[in-house]
DSSP file (Angstrom, degrees, kcal/mol; ACC not computed):
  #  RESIDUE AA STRUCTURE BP1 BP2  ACC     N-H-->O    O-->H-N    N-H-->O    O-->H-N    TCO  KAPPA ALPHA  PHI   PSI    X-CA   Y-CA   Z-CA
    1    1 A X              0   0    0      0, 0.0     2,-0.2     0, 0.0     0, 0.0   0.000 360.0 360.0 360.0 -34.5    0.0    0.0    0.0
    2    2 A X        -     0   0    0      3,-0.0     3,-0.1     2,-0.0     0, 0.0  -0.692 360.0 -60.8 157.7 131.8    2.4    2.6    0.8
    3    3 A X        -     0   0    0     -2,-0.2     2,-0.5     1,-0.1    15,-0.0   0.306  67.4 -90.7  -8.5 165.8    5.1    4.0    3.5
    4    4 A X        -     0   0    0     14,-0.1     2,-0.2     4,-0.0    -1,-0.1  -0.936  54.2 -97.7 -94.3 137.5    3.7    5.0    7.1
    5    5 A X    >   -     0   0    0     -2,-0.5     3,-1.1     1,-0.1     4,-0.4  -0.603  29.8-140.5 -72.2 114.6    2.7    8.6    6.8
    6    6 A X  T 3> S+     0   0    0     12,-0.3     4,-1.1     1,-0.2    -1,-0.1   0.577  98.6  63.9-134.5 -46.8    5.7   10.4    8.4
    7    7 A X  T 34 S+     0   0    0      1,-0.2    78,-0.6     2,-0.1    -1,-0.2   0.708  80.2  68.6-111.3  25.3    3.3   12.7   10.0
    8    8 A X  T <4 S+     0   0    0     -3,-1.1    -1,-0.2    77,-0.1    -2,-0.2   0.628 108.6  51.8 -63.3 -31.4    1.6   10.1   12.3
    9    9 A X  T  4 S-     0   0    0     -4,-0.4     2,-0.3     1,-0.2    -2,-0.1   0.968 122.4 -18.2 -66.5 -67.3    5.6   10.5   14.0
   10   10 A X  S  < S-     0   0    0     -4,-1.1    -1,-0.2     1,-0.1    75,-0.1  -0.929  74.5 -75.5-146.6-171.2    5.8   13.6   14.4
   11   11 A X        +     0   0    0     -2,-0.3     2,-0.2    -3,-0.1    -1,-0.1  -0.151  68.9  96.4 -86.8 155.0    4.8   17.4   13.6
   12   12 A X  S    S-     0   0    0     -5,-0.1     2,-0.3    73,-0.1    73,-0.2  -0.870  72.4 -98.8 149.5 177.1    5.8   18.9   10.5
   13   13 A X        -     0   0    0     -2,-0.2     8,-1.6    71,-0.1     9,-0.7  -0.907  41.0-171.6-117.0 163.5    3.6   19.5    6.8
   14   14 A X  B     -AB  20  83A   0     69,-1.0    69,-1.7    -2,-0.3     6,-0.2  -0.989  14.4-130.9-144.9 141.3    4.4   16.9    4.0
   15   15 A X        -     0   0    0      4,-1.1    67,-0.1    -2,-0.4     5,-0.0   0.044  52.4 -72.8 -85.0-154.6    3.5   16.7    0.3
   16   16 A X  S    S+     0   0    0      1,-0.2    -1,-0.1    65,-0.2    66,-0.1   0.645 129.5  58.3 -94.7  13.5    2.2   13.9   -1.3
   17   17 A X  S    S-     0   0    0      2,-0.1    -1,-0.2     0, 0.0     3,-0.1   0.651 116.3-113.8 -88.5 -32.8    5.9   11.6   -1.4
   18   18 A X        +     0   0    0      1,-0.3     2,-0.5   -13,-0.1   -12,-0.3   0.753  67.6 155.6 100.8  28.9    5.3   12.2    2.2
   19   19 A X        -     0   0    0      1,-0.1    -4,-1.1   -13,-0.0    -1,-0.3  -0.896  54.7-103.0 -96.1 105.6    8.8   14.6    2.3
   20   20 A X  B     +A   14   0A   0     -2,-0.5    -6,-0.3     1,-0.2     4,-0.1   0.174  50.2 161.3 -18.2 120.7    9.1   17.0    4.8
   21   21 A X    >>  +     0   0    0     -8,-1.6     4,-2.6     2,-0.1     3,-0.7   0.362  32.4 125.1-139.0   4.6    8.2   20.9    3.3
   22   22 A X  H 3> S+     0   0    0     -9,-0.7     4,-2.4     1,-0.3    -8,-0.1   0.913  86.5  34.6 -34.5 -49.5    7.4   22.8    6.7
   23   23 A X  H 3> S+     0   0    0      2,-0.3     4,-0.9     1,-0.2    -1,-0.3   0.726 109.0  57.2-100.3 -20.2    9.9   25.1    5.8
   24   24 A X  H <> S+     0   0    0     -3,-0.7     4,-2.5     2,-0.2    -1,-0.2   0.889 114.3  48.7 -10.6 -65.2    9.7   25.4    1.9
   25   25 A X  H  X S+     0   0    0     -4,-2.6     4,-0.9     1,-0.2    -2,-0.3   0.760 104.4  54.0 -84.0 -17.1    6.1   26.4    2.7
   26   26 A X  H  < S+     0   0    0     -4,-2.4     4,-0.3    -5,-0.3    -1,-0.2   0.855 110.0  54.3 -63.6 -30.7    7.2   29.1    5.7
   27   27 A X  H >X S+     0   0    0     -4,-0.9     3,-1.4     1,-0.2     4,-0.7   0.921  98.4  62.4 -87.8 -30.8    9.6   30.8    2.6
   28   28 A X  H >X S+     0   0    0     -4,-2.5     4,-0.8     1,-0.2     3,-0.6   0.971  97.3  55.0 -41.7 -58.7    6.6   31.1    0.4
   29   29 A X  H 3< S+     0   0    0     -4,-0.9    75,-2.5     1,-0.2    -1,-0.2   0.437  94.0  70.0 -49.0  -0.8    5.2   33.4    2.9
   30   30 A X  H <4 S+     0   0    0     -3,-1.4    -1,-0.2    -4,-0.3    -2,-0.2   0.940 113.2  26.8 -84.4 -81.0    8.3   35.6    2.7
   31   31 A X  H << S+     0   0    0     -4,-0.7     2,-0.3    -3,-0.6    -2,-0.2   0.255 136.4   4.9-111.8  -3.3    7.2   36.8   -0.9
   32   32 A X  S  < S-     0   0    0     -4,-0.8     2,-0.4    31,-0.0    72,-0.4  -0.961  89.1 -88.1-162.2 166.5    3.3   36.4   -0.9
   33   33 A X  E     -c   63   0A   0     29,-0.6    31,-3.7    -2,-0.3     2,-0.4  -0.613  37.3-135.4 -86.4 144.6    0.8   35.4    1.9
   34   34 A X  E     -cD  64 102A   0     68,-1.8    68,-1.6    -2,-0.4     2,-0.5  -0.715  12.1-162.9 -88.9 153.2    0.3   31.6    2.2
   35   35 A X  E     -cD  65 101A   0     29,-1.3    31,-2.9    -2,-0.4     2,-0.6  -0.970   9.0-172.4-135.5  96.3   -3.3   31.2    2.5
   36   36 A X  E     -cD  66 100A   0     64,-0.5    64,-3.5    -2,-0.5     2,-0.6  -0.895  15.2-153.1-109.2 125.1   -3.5   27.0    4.2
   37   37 A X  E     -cD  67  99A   0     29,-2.6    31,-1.7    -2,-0.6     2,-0.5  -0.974  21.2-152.7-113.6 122.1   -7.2   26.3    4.1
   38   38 A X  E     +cD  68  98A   0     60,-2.1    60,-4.1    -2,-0.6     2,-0.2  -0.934  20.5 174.2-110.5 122.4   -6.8   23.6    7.2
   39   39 A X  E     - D   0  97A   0     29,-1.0    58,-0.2    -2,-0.5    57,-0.1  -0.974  28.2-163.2-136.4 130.2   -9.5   20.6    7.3
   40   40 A X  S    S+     0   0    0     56,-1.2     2,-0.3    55,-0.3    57,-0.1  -0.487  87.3  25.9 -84.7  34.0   -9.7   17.5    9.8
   41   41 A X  S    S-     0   0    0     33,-0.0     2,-0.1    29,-0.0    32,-0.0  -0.904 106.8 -61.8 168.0-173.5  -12.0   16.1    7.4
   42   42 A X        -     0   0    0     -2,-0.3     2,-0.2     1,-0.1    33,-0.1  -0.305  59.5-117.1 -97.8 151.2  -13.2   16.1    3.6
   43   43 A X        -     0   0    0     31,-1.0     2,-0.2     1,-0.1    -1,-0.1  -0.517  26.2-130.5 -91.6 144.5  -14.6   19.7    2.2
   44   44 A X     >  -     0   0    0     -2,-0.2     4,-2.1     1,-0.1     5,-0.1  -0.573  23.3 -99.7-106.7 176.7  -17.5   20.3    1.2
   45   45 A X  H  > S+     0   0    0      1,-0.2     4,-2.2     2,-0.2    -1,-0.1   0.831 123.7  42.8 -45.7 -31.5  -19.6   21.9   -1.7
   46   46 A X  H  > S+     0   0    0      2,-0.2     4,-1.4     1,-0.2    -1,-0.2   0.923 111.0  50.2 -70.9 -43.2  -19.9   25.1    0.6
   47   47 A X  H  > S+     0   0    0      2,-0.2     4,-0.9     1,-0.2    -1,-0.2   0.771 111.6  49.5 -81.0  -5.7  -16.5   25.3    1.9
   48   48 A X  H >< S+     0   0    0     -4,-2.1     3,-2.4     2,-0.2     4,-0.2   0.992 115.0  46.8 -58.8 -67.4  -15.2   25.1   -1.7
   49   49 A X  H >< S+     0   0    0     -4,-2.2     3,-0.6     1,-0.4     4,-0.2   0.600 106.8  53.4 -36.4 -42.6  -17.6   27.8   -2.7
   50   50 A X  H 3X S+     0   0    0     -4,-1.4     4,-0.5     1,-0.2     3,-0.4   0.887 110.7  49.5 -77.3 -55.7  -16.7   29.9    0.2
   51   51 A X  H <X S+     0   0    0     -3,-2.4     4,-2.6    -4,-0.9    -2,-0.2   0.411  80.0  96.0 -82.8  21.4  -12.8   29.5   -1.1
   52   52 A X  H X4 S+     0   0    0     -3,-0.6     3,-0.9    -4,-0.2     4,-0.2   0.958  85.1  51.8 -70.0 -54.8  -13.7   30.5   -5.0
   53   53 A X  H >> S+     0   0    0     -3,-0.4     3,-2.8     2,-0.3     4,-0.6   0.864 117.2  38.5 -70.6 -84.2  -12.5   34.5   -4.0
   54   54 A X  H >X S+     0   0    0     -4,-0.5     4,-3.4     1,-0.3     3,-1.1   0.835 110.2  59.2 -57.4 -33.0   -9.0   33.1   -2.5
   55   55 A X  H <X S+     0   0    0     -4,-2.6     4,-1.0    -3,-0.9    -2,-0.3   0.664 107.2  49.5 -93.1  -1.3   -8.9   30.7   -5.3
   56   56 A X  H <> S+     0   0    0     -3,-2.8     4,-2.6    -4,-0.2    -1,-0.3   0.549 110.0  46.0 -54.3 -19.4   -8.9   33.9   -7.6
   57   57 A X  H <X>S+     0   0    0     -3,-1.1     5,-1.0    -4,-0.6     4,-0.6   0.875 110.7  52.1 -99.6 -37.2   -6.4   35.7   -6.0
   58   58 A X  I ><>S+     0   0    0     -4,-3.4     3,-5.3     1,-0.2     5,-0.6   0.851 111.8  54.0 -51.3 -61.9   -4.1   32.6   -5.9
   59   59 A X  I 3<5S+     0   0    0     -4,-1.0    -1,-0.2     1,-0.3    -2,-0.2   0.757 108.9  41.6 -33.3 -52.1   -5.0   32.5   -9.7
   60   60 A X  I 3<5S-     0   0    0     -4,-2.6    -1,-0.3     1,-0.1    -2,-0.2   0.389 121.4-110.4-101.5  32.9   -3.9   36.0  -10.6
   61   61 A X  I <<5S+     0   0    0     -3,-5.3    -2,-0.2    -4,-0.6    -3,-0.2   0.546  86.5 115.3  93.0 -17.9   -0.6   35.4   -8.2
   62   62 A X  I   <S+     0   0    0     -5,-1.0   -29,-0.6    -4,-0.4     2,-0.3   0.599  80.3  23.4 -81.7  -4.9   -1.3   37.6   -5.4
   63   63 A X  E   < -c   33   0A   0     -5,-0.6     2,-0.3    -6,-0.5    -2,-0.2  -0.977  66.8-129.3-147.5 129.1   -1.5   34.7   -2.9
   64   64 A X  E     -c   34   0A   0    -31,-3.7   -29,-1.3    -2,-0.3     2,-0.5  -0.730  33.3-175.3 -87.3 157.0   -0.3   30.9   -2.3
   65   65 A X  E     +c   35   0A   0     -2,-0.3    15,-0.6   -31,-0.2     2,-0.3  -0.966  13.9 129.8-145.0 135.9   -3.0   28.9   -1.5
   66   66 A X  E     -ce  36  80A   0    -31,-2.9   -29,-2.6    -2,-0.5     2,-0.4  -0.886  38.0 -98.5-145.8-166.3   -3.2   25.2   -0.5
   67   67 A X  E     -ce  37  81A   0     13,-1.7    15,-2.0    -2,-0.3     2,-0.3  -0.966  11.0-162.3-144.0 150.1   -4.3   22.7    1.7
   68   68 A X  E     +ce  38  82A   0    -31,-1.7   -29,-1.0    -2,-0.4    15,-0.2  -0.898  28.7 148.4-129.1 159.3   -3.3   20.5    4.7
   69   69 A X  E     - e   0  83A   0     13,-0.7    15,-0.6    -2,-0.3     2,-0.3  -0.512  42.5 -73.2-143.4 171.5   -5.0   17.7    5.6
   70   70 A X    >   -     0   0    0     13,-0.2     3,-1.5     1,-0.2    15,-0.1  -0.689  61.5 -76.1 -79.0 167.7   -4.7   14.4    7.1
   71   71 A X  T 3  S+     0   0    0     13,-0.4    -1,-0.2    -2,-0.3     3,-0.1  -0.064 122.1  15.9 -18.5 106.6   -3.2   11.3    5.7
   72   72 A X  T 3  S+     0   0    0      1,-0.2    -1,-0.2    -3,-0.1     2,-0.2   0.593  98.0 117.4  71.7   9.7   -6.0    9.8    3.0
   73   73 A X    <   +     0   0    0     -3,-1.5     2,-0.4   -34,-0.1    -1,-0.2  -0.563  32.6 163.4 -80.6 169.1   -8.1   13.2    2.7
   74   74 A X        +     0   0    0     -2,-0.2   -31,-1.0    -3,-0.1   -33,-0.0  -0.939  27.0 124.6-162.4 173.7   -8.4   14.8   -0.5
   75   75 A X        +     0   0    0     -2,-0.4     4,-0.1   -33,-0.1   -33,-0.0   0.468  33.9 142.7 120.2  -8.8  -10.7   17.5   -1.8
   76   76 A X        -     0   0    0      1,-0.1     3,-0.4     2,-0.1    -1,-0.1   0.801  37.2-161.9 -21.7 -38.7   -8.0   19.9   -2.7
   77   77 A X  S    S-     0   0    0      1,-0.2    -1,-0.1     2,-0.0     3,-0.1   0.815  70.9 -27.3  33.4  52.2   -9.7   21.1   -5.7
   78   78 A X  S    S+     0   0    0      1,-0.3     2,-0.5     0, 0.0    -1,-0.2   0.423 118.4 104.5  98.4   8.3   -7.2   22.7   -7.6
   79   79 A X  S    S-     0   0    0     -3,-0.4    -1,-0.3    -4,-0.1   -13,-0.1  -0.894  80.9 -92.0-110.8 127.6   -5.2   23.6   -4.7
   80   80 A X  E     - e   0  66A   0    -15,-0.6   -13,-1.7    -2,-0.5     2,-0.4  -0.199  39.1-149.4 -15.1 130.4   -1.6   21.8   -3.3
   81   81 A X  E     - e   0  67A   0    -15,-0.2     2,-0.3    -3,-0.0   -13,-0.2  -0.970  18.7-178.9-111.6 141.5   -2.6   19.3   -0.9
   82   82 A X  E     - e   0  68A   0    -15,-2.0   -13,-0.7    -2,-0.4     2,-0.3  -0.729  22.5-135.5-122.1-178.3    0.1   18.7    2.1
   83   83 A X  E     +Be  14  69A   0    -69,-1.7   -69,-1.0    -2,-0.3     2,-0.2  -0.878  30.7 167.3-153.4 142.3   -0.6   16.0    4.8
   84   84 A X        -     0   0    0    -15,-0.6   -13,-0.4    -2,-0.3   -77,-0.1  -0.915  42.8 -85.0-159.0 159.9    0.0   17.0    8.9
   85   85 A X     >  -     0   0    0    -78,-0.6     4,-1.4    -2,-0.2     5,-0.2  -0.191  29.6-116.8 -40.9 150.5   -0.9   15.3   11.8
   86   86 A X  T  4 S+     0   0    0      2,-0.2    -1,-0.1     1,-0.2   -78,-0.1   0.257 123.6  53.8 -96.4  27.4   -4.5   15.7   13.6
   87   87 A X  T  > S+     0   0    0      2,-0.1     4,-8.3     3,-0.1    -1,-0.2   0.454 111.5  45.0 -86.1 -75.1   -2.5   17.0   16.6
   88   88 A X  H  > S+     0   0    0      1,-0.3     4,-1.4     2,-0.2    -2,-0.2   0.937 114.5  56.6 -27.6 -49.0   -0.7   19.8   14.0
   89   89 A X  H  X S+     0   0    0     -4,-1.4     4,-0.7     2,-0.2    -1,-0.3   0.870 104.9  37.5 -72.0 -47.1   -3.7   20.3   12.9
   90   90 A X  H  4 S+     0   0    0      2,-0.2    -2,-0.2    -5,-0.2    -1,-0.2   0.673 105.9  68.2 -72.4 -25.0   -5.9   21.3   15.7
   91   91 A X  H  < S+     0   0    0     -4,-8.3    -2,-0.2     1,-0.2    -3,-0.2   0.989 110.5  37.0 -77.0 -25.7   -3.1   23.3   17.4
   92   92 A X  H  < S+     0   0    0     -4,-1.4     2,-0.3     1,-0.2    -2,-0.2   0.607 131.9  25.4 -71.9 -22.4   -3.4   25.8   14.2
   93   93 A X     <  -     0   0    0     -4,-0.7    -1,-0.2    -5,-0.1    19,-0.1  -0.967  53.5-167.7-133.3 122.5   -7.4   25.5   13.9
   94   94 A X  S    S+     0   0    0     -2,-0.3    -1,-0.1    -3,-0.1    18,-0.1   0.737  74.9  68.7 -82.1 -31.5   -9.9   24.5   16.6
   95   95 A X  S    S-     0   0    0      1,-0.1     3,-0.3     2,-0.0   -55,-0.3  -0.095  95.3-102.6 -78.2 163.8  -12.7   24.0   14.0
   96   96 A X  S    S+     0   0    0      1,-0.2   -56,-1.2   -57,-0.1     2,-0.3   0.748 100.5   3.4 -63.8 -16.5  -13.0   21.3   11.5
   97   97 A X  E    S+D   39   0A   0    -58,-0.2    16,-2.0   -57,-0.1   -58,-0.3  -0.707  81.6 122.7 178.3 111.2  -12.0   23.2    8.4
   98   98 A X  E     -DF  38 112A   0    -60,-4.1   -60,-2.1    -2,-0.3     2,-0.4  -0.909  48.3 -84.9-160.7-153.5  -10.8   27.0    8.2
   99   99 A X  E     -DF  37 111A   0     12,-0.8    12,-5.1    -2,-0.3   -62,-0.2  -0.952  17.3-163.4-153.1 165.4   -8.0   28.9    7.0
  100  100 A X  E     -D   36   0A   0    -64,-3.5   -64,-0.5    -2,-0.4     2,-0.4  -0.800   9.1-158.7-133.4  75.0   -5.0   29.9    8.0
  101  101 A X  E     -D   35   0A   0    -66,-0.2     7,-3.1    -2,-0.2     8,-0.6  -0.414   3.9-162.3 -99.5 132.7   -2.8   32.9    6.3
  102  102 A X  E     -DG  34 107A   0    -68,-1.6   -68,-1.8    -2,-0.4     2,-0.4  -0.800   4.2-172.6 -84.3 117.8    1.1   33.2    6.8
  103  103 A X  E >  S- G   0 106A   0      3,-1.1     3,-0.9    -2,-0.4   -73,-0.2  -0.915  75.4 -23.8-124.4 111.4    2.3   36.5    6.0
  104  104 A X  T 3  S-     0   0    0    -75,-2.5   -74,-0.2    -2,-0.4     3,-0.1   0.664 127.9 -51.1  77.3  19.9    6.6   36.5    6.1
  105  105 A X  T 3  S+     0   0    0      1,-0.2     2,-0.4   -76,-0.1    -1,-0.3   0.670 121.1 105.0 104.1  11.6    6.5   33.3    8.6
  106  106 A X  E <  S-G  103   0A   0     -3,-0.9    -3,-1.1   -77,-0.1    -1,-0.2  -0.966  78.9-114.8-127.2 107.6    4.0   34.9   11.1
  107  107 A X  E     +G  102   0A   0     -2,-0.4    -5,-0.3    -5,-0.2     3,-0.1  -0.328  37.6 174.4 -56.7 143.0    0.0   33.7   11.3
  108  108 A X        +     0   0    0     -7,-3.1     2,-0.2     1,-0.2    -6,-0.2   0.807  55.0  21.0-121.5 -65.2   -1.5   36.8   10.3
  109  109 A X        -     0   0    0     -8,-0.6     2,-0.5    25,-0.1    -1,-0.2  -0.634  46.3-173.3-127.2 145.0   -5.2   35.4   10.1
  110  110 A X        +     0   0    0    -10,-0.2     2,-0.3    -2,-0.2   -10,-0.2  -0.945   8.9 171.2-165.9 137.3   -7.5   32.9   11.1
  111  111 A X  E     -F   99   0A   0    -12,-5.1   -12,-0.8    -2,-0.5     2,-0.3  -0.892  28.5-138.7-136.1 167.1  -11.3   32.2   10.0
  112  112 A X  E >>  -F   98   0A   0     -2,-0.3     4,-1.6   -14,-0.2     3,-1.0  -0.882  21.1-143.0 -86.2 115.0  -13.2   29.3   10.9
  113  113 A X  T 34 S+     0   0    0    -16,-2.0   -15,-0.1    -2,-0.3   -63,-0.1   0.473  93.8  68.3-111.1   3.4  -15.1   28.3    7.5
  114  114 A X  T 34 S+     0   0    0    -17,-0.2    -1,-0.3     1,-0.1   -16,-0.1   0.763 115.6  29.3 -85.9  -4.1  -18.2   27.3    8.9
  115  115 A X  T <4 S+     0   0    0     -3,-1.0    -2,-0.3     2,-0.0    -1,-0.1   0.689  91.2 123.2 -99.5 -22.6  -18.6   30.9    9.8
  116  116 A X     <  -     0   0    0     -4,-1.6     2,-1.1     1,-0.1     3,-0.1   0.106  47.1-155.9 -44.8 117.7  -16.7   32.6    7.1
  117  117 A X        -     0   0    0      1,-0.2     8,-0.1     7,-0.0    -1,-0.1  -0.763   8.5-172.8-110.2  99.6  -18.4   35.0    5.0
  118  118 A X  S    S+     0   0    0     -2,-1.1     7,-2.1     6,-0.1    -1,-0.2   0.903  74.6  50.9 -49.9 -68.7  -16.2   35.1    1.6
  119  119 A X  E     +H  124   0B   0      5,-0.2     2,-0.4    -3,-0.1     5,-0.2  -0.116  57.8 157.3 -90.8 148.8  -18.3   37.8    0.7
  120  120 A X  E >  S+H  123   0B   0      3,-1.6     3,-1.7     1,-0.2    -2,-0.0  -0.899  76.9   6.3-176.1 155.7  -19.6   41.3    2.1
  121  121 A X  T 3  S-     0   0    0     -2,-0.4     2,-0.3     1,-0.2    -1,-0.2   0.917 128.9 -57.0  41.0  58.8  -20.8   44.3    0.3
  122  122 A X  T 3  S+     0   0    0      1,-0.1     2,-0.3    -3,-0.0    -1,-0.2   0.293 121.0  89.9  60.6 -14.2  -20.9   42.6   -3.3
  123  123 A X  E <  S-H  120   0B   0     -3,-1.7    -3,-1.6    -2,-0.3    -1,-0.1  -0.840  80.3-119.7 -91.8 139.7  -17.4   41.8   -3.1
  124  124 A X  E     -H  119   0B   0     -2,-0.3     2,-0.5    -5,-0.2    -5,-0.2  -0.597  42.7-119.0 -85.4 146.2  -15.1   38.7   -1.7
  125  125 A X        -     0   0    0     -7,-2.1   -71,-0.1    -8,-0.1    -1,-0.1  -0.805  30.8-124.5 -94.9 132.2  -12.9   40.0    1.0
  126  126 A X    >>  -     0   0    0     -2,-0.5     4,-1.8   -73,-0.1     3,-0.9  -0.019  17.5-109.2 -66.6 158.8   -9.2   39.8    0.3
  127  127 A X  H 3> S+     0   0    0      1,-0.2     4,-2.9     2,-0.2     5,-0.2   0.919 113.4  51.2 -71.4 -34.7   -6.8   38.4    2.1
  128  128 A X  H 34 S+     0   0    0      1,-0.2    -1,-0.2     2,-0.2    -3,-0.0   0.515 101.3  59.4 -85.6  13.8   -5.2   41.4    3.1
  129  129 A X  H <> S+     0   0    0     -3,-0.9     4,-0.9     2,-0.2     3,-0.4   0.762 105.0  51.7 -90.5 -36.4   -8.1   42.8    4.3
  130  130 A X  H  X S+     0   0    0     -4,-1.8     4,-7.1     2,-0.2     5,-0.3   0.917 108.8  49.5 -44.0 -59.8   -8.3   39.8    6.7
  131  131 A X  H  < S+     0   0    0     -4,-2.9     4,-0.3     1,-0.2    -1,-0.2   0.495 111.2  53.3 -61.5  -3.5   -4.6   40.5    7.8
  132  132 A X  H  > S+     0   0    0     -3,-0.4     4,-0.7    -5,-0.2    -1,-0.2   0.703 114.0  42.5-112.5 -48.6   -5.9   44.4    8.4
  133  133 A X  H  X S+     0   0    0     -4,-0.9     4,-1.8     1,-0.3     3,-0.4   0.892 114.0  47.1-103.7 -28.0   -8.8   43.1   10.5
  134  134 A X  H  < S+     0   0    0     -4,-7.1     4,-0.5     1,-0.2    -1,-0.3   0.959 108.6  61.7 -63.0 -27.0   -6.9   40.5   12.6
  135  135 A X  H  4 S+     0   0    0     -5,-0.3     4,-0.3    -4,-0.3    -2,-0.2   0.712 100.4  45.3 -66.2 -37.6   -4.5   43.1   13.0
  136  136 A X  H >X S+     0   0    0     -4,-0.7     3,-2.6    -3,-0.4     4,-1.3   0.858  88.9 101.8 -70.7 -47.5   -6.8   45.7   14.9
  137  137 A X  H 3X S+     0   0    0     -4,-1.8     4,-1.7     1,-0.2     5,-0.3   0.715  81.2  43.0 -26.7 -47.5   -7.9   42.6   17.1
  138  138 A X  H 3> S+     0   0    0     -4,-0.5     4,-1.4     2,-0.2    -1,-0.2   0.876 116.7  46.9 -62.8 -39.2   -5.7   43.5   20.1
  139  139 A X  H <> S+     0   0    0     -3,-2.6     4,-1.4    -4,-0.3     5,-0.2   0.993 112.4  49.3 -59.2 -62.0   -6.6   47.2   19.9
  140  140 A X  H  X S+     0   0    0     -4,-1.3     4,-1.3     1,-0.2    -2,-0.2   0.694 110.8  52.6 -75.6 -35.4  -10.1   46.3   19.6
  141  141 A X  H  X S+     0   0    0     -4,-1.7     4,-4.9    -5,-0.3     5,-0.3   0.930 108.9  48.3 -49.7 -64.3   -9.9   43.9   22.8
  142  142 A X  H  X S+     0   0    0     -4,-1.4     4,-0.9    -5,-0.3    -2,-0.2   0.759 102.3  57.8 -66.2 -25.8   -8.5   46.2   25.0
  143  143 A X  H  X>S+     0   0    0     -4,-1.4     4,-2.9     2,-0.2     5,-0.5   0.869 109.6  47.5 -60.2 -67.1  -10.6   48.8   24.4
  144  144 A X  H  X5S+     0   0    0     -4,-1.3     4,-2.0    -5,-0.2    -2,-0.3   0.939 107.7  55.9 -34.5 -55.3  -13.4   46.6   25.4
  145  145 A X  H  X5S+     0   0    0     -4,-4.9     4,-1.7     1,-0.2    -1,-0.2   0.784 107.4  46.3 -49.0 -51.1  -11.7   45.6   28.1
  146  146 A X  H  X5S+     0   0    0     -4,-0.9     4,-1.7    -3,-0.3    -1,-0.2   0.691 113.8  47.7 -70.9 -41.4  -11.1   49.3   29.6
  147  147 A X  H  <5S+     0   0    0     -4,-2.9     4,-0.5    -3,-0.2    -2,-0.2   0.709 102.9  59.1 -91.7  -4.8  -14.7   50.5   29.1
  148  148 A X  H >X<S+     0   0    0     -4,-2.0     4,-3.1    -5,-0.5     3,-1.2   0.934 114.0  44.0 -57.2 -49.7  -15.9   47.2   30.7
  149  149 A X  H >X S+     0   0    0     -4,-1.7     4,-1.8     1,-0.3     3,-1.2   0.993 112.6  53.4 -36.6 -70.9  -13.6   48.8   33.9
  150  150 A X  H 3< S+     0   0    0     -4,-1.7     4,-0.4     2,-0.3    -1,-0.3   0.539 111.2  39.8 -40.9 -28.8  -14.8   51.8   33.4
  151  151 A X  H <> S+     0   0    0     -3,-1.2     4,-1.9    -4,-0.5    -1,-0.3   0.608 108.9  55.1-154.2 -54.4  -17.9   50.9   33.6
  152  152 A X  H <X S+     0   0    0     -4,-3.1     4,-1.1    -3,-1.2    -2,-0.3   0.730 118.1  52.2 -78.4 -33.4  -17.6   48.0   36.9
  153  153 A X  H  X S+     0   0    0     -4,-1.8     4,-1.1     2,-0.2    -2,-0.2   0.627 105.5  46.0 -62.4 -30.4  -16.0   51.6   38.5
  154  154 A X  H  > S+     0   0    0     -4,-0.4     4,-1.6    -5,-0.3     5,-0.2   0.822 115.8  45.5 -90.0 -51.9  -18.6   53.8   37.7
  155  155 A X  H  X S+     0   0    0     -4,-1.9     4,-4.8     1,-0.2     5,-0.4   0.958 112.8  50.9 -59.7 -39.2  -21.2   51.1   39.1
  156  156 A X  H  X S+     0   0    0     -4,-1.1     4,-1.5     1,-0.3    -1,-0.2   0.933 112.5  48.4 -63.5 -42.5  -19.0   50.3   42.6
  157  157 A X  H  X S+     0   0    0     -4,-1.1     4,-1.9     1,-0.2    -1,-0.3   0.780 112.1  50.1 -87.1   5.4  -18.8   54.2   43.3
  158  158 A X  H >X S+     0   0    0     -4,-1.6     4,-1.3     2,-0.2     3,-0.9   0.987 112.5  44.0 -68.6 -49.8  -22.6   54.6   42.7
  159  159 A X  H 3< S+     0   0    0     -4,-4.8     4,-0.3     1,-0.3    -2,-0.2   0.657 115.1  48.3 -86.7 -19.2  -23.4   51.9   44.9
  160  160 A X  H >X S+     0   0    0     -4,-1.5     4,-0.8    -5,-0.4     3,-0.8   0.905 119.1  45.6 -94.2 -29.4  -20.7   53.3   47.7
  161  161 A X  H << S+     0   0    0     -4,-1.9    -2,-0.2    -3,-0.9    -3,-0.2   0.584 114.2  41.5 -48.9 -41.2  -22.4   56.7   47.1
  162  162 A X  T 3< S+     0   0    0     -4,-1.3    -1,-0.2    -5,-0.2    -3,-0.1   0.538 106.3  67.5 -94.9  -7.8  -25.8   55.7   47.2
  163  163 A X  T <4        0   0    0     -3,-0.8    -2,-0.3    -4,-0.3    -1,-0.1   0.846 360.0 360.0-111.1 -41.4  -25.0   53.4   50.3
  164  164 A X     <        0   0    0     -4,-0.8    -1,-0.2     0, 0.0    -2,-0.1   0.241 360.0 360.0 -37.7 360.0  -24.1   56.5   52.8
């Protein structure tokens, strides 16, 4: 049948000879974002549909785009398939199937694809418009975070105010 799949041993991405490429595919991200649409299991008509917009921009060059998988999945659809462990797999994605963009060797992005909305205002959103909105995430946290204080401060000196 075949070798034992290299990345049942340990962690790392492999193509389909089952030859280490972790690091092949980190220097891709040096000179475009890698786009790894990451699945524990076989894709469906929706999440293909959902990747047509990425699988333009890979088209006209502006992006790589593949997918890793386990060992005896498929479903690539026109995409690189690499093979990882379902350990490997889960620490980069908690869902069943999402994506995963690399920008210079640093995760940039992360969607979930059963929630992923390709599209918004008549257009598919780009990948670096994804890397622009994870990018805010910390800002956007912390602000929350600070008017929730504000807020738990405000209440405590009402209630010591009102308690006299």
């Amino acid at each position: 049948m075949g070798r034992l799949c290299p990345p049942c041993r340990a962690s790392g991405v492999y193509d389909g000879r089952y030859e280490e490429v972790t690091d092949s595919l980190m220097e891709v991200s040096g000179s475009k974002p890698l786009v790894a649409v990451v699945s524990r299991r076989t894709l469906t008509a929706d999440d293909l549909r959902k990747l047509s917009g990425l699988r333009a921009e890979a088209g006209a060059g502006r992006i790589s785009l593949c997918l890793w998988t386990l060992p005896g999945l498929n479903g690539g659809a026109g995409m690189d398939v690499f093979y990882t462990d379902e350990v490997t797999l889960k620490s980069l994605l908690r869902a069943g199937a999402g994506l995963v963009v690399v920008d210079g060797g640093i995760v940039r992005a992360k969607r979930n694809l059963s929630v992923f909305r390709p599209a918004r205002f008549g257009r598919n959103v780009t990948v670096g418009e994804m890397m622009e909105e994870d990018a805010g995430l910390p800002w956007r946290y912390g602000v929350c975070v600070l008017a929730g204080l504000a807020v738990m401060v405000w209440v405590r000196r009402k209630e010591t105010e009102g308690g006299r």
